[in-house]
N, CA, C and O atoms as a MOPAC input file, in Angstrom:
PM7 MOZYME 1SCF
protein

 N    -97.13600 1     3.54400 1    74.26200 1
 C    -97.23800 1     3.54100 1    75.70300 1
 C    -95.91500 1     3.99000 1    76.30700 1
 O    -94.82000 1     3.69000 1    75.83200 1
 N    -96.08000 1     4.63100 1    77.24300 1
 C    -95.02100 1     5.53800 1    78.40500 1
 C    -94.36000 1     4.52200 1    78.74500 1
 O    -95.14300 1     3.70700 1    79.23300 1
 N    -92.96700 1     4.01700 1    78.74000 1
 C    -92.41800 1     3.27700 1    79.80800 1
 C    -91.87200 1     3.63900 1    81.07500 1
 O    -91.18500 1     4.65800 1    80.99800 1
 N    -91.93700 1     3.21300 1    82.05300 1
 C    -91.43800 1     3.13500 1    83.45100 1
 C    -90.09500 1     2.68800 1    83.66300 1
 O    -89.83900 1     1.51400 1    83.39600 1
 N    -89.15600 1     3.47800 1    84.12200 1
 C    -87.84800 1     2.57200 1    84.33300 1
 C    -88.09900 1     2.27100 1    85.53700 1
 O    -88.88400 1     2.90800 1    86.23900 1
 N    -87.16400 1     0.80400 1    86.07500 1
 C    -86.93700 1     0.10700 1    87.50000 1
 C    -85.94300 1    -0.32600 1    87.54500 1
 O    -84.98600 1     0.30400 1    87.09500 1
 N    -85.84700 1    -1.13100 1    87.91000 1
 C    -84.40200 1    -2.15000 1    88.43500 1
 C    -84.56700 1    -3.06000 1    88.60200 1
 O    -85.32200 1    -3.39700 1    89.51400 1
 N    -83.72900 1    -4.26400 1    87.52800 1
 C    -83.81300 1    -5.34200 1    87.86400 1
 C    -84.20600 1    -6.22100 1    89.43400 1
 O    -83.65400 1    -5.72600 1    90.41700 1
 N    -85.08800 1    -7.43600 1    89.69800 1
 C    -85.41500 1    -7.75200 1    90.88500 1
 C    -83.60500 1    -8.49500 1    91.19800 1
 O    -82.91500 1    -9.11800 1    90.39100 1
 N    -83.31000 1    -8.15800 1    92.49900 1
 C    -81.90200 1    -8.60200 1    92.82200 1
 C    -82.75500 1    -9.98000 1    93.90200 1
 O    -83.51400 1    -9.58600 1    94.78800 1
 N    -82.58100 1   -11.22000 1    93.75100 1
 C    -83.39000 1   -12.25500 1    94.64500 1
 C    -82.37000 1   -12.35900 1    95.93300 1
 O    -82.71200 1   -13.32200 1    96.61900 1
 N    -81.25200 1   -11.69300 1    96.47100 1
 C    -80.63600 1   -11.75300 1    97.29100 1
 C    -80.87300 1   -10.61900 1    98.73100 1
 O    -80.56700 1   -10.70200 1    99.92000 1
 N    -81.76800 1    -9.28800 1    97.66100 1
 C    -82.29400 1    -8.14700 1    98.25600 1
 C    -83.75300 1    -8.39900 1    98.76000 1
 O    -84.64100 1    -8.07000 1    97.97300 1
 N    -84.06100 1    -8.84400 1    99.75100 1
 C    -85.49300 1    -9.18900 1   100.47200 1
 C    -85.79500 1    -7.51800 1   100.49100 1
 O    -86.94500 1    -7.16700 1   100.22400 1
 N    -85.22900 1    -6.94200 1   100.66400 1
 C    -86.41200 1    -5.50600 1   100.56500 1
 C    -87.20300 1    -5.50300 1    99.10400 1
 O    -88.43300 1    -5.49300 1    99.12400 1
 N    -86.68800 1    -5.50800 1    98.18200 1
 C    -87.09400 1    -5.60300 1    96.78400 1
 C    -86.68100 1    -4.31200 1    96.26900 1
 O    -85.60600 1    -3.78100 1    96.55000 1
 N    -87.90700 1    -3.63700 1    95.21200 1
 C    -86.72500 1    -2.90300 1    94.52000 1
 C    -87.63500 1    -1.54500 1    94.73100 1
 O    -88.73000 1    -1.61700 1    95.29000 1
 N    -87.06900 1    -0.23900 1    94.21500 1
 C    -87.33300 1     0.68300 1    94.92000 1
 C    -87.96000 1     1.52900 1    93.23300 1
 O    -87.20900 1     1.52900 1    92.25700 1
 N    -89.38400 1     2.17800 1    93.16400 1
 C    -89.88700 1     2.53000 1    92.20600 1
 C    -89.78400 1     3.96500 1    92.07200 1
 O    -90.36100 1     4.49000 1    93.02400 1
 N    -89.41800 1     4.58800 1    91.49300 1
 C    -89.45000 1     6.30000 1    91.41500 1
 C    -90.84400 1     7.13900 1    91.58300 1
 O    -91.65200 1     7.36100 1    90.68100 1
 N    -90.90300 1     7.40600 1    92.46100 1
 C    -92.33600 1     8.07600 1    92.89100 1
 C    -92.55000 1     9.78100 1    92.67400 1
 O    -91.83700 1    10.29200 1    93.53800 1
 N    -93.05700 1    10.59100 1    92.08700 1
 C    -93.48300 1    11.82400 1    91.30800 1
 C    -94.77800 1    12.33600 1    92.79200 1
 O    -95.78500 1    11.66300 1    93.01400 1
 N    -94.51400 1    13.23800 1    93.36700 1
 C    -95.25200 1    13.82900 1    93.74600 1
 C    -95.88900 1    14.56400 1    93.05200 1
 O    -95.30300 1    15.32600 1    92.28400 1
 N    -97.64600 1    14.52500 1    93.15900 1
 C    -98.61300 1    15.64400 1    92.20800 1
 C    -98.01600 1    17.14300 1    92.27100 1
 O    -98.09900 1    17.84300 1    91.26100 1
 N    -97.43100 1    17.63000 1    93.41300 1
 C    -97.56400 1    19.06300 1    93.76400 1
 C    -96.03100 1    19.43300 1    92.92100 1
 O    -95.84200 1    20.55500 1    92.45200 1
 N    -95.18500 1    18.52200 1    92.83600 1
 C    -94.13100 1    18.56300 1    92.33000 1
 C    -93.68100 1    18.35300 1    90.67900 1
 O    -92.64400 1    18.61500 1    90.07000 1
 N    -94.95400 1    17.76400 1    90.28500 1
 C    -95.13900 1    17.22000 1    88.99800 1
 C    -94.68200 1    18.51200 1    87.97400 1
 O    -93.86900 1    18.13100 1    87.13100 1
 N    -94.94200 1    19.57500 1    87.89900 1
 C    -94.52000 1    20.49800 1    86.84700 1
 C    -92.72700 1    20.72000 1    86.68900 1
 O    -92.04700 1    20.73800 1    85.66300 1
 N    -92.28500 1    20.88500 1    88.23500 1
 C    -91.08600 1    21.18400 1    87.84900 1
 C    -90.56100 1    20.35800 1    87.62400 1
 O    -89.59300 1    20.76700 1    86.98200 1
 N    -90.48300 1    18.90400 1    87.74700 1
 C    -89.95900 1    17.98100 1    87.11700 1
 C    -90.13700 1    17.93300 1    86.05700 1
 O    -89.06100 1    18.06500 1    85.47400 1
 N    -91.11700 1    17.78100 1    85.24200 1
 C    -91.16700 1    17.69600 1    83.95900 1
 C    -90.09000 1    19.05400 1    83.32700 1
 O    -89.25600 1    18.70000 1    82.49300 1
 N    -90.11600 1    20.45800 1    83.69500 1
 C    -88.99000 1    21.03600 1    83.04400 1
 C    -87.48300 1    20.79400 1    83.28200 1
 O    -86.54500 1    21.42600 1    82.79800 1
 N    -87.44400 1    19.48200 1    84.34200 1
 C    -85.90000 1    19.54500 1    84.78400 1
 C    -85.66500 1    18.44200 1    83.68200 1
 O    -84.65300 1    18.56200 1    82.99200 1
 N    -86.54000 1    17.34100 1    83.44800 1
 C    -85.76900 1    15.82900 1    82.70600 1
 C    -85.69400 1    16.53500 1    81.38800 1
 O    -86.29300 1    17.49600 1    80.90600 1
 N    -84.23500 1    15.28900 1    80.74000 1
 C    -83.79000 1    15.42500 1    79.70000 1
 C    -85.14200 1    14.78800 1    78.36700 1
 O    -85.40200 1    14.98300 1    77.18000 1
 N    -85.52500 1    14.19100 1    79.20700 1
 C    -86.57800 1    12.91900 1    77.88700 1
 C    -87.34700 1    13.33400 1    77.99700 1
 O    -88.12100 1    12.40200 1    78.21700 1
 N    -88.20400 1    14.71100 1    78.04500 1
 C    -89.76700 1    14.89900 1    77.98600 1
 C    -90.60900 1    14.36400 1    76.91600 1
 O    -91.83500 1    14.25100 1    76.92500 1
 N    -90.07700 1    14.16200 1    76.32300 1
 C    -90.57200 1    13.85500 1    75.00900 1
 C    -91.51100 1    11.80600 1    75.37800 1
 O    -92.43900 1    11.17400 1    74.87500 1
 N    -90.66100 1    11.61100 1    76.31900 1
 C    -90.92800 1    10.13000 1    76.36000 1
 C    -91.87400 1     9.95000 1    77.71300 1
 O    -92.38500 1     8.90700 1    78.12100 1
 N    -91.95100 1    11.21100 1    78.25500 1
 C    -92.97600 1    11.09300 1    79.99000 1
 C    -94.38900 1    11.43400 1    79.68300 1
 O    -94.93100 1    12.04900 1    78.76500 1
 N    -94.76800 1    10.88500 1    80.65600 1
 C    -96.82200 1    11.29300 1    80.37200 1
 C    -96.78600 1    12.63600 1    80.69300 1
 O    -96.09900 1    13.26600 1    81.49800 1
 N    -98.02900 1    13.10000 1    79.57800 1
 C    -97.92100 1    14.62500 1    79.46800 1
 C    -98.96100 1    15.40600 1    80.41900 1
 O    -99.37300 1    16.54600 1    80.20700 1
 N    -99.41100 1    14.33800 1    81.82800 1
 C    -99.68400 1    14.91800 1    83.21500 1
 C    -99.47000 1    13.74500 1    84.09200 1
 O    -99.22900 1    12.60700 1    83.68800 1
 N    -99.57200 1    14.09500 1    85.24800 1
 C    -99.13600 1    13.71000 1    86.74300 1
 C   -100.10400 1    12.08800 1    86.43400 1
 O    -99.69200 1    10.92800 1    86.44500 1
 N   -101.56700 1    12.67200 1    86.16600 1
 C   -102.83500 1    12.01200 1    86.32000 1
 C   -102.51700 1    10.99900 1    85.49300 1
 O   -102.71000 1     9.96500 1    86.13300 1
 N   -102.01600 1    10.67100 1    84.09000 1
 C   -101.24500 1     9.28400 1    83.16400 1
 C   -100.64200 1     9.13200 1    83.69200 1
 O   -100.89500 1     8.15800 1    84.40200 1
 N    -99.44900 1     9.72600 1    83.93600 1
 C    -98.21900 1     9.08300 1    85.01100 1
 C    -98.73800 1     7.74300 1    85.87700 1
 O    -98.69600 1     6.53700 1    85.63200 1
 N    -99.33600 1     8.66200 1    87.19900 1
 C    -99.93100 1     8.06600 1    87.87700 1
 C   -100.36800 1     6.91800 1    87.86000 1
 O    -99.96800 1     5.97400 1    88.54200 1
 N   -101.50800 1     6.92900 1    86.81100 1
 C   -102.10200 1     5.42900 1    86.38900 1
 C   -100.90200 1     4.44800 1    86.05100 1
 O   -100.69400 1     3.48600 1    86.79100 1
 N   -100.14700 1     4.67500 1    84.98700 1
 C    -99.12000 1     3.73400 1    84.52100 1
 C    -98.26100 1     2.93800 1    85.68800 1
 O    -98.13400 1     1.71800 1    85.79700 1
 N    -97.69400 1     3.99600 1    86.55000 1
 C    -97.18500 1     4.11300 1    87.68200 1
 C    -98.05900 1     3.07400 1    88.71500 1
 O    -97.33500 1     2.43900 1    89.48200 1
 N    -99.03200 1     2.90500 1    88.79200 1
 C   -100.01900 1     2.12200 1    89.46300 1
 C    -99.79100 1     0.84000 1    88.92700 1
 O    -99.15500 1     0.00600 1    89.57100 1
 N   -100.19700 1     0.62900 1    87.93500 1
 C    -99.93300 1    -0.32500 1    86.99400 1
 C    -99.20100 1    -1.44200 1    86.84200 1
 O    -99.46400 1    -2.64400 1    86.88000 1
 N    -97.85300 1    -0.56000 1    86.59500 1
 C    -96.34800 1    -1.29200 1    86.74500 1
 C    -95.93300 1    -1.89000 1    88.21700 1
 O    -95.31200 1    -2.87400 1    88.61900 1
 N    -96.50800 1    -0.93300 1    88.72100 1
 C    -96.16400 1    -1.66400 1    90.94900 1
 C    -97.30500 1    -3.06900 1    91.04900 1
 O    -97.20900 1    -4.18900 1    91.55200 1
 N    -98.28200 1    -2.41700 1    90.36700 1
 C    -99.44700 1    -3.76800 1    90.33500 1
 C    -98.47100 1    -5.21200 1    90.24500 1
 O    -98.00200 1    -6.05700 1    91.00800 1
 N    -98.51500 1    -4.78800 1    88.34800 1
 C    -97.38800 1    -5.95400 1    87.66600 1
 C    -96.23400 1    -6.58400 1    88.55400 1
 O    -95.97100 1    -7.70100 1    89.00100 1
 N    -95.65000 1    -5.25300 1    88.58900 1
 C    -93.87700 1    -5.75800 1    89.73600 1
 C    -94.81600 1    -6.64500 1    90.96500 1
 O    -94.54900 1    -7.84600 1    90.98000 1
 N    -95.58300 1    -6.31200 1    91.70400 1
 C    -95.96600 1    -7.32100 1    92.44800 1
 C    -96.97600 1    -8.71100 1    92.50000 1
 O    -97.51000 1    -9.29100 1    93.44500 1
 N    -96.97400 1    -8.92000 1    91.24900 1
 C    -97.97600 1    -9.50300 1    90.78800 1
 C    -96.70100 1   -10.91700 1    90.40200 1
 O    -96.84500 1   -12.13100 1    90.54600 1
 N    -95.82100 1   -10.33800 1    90.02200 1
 C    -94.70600 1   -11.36400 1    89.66900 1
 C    -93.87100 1   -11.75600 1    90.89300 1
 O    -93.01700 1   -12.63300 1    90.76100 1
 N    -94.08400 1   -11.10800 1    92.17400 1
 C    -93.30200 1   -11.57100 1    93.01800 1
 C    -92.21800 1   -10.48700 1    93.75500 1
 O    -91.49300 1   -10.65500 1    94.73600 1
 N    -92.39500 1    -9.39100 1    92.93900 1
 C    -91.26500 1    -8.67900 1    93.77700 1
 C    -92.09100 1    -7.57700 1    94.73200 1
 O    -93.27000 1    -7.25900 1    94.57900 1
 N    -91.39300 1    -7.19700 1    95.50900 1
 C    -91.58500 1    -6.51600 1    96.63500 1
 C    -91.08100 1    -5.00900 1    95.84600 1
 O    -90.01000 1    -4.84400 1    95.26200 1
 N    -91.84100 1    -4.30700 1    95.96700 1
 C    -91.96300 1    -3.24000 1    95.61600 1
 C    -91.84600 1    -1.88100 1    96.60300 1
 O    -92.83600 1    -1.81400 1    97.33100 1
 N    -91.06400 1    -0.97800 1    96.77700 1
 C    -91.05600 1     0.32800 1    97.64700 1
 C    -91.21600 1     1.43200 1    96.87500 1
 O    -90.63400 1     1.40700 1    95.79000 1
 N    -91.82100 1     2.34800 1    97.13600 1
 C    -92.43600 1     4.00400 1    96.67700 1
 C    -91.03100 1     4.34400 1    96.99500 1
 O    -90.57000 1     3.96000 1    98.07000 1
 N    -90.15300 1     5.16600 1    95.99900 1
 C    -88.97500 1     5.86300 1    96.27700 1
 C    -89.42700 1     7.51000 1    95.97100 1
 O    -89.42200 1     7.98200 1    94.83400 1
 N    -89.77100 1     8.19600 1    97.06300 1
 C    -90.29200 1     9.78100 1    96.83300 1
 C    -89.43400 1    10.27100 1    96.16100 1
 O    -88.37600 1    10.18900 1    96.78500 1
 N    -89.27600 1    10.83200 1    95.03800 1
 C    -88.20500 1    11.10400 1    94.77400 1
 C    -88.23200 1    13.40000 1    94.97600 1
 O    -88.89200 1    14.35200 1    94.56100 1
 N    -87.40000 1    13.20700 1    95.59600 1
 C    -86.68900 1    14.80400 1    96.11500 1
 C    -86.44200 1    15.67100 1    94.56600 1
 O    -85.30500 1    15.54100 1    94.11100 1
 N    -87.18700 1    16.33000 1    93.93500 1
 C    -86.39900 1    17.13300 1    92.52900 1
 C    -84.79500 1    17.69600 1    92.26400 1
 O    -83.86900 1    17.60900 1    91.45800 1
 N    -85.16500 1    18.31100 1    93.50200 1
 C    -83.26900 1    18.65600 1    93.49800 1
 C    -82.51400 1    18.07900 1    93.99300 1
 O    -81.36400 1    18.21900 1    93.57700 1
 N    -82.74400 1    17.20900 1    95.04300 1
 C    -81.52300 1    15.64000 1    95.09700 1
 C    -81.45500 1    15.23000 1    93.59200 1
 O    -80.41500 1    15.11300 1    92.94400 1
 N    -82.66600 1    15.04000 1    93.15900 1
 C    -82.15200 1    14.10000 1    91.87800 1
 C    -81.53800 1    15.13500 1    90.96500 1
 O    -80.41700 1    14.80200 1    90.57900 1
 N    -82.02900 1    16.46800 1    90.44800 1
 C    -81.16600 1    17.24900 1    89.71300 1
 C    -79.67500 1    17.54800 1    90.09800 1
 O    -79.07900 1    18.28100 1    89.30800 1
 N    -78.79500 1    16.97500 1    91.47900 1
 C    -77.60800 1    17.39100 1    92.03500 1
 C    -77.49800 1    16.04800 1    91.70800 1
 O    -76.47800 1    16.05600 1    91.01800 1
 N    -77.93000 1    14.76400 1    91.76000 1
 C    -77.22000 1    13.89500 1    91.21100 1
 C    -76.58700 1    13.66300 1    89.75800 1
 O    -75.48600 1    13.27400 1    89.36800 1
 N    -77.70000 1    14.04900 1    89.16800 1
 C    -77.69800 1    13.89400 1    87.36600 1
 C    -76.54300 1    14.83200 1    87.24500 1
 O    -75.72400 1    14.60100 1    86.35500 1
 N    -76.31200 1    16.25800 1    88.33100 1
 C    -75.24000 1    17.27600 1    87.73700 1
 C    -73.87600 1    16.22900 1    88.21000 1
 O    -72.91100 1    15.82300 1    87.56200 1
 N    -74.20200 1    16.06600 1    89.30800 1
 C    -72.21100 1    15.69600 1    89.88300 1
 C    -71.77900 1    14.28700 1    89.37800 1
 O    -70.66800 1    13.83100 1    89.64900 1
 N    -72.85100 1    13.50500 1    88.51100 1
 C    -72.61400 1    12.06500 1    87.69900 1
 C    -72.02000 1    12.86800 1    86.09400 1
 O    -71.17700 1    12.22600 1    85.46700 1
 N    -72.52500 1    14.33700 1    85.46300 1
 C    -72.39900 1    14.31300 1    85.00500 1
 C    -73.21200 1    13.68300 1    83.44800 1
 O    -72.90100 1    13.51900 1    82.26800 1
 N    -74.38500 1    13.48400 1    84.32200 1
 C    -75.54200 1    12.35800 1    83.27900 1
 C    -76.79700 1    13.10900 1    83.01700 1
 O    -76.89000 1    14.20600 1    83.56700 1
 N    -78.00600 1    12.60800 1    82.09300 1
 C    -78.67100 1    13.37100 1    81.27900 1
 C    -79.77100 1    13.06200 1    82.62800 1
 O    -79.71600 1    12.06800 1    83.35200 1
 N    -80.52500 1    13.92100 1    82.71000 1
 C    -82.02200 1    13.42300 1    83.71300 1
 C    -82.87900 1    12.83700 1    82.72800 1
 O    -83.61000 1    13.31000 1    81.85700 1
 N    -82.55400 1    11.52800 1    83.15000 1
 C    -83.46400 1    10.77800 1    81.94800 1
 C    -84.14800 1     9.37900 1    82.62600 1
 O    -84.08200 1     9.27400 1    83.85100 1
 N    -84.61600 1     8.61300 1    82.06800 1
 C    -85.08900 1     7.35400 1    82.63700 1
 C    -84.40400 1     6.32800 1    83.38600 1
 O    -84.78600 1     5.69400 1    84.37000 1
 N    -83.14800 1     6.27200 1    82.63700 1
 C    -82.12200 1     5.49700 1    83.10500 1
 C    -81.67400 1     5.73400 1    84.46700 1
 O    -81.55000 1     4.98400 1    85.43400 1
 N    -81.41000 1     7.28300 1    84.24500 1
 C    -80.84000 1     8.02300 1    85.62100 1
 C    -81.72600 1     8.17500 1    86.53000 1
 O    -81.34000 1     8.52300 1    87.64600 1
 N    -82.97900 1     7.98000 1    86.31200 1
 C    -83.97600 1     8.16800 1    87.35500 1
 C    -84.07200 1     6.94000 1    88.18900 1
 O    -84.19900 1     6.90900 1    89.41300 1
 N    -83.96900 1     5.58400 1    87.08900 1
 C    -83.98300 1     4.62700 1    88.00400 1
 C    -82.82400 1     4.24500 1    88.71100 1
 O    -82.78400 1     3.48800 1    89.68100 1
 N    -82.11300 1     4.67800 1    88.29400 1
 C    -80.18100 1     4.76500 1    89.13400 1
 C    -80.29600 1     5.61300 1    90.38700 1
 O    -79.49000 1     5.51800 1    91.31200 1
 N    -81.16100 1     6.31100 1    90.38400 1
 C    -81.40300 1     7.28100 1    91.24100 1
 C    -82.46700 1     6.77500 1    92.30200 1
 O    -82.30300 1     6.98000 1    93.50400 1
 N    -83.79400 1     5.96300 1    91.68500 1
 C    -84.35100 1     5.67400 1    92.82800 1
 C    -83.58700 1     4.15800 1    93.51500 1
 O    -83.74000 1     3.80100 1    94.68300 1
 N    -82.88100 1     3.52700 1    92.62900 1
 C    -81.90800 1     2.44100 1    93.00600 1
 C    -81.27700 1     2.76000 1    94.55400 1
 O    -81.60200 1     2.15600 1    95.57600 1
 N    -80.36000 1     3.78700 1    94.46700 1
 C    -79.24500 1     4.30800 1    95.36300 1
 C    -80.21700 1     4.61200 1    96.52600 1
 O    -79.92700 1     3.90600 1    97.49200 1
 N    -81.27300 1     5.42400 1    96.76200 1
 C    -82.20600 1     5.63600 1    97.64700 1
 C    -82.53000 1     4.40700 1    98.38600 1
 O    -82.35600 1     4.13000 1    99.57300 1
 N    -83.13700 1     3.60700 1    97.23400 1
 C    -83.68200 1     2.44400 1    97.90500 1
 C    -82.82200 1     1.56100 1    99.21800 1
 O    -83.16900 1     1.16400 1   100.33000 1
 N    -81.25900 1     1.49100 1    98.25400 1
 C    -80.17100 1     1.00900 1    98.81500 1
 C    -79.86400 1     1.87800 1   100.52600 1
 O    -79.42700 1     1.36400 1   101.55500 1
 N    -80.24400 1     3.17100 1   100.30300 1
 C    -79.61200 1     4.20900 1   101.20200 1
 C    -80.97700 1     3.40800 1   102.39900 1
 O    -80.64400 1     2.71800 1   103.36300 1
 N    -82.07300 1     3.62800 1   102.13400 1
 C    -83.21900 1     3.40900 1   103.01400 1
 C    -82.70900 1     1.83400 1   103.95700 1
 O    -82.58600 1     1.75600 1   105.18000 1
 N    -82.46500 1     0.59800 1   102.83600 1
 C    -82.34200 1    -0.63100 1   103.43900 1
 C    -80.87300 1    -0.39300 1   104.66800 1
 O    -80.73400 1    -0.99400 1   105.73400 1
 N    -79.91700 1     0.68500 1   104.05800 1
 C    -78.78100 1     0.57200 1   105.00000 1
 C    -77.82100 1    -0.39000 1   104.86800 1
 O    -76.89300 1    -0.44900 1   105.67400 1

């Protein structure tokens, strides 16, 4: 099974935590930008489901959950100027900082 990266629930952050969200129309070129293809669902449509899934779960336990759209080339200009692989880790570091940017 595909894993999902997130971010730990912070219980001090009432927004909750912010999930990396894949637009369908956007779904191809992402997949040629990340470093881990090897480890992502091999369409939008698995994604998706899993992706459903895990927000289910995350809120099922209590946390507050936000859709973080994620932008392809924001996130490919981050992964370049960190210097880091586009990978799971970095994705959720990435929808992290968003989330953070949104609450203000």
């Amino acid at each position: 099974m595909k894993k999902l990266y997130f971010m730990e629930k912070d219980n001090t952050n009432l927004a909750g935590v912010g999930l990396a969200y894949y637009k369908k129309k956007d779904w191809n070129r992402f997949i040629e930008t990340i470093d881990d293809r090897e480890s992502m669902h091999d369409s939008w449509k698995e994604w998706h489901k899993s992706y459903i899934k895990t927000k289910k779960t995350l809120i099922s336990q209590g946390f507050i959950v936000n859709d973080v759209v994620v932008d392809i080339d924001e996130l490919q200009a981050y992964c370049k100027m960190r210097g880091i692989k586009n990978d799971g880790e970095a994705r959720s570091q990435f929808a992290s900082m968003k989330q953070s940017q949104i609450q203000g």
